[in-house]
C-alpha positions in Angstrom: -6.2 -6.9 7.2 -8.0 -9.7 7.7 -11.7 -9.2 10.1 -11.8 -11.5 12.7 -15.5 -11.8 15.2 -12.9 -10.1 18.0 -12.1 -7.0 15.3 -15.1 -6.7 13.8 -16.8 -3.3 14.3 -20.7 -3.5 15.7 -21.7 -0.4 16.6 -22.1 2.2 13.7 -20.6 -0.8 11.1 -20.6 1.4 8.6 -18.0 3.5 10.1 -15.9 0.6 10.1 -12.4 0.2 7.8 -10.0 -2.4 7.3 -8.0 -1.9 4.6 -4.2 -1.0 4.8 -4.3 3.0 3.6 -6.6 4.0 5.8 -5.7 2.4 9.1 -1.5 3.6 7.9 -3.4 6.9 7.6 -5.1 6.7 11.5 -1.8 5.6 12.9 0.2 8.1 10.5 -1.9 10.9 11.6 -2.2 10.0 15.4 0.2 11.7 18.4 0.0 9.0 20.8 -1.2 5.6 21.2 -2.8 4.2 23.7 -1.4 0.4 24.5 -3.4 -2.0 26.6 -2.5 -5.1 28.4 -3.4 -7.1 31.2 -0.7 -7.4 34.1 -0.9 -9.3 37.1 -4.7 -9.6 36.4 -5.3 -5.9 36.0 -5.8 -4.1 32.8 -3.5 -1.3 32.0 -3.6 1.4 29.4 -0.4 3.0 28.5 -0.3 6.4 26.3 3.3 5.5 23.9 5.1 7.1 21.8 4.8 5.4 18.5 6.1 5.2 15.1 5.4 3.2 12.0 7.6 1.1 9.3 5.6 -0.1 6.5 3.2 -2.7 8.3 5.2 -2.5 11.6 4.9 -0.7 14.7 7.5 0.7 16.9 7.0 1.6 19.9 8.8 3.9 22.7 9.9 2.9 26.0 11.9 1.4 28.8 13.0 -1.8 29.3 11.6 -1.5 32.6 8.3 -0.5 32.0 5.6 -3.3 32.9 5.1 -3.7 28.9 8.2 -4.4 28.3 8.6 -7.3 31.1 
């Protein structure tokens, strides 16, 4: 994964990791995710349902939820 100035990690740097294992092991290891967006100028965190292909992300829901429009 490439480190952009918007990804980078500030506080407690050293803490920080980008490479593939270990952020596959996070999401691997993780219940639920917490998906954020911004909708009609408001932002909105949304606990999913999640599950992981490789380097893609799946994630559970409605067509009619707000993410999904």
């Amino acid at each position: 994964m490439s480190v952009s100035e918007r990804s980078q990690v500030r506080r407690r740097a050293e803490r920080g990791a980008y490479d593939t294992e270990t952020i596959h092991a996070i999401l691997d290891a993780a219940p639920v995710g917490h998906v954020g967006f911004v909708a009609d100028g408001r932002p909105i965190v949304i606990p999913m349902l999640f599950g992981r292909d490789g380097d893609d992300i799946y994630l559970h829901g409605s067509v009619a939820s707000r993410l999904q429009r």
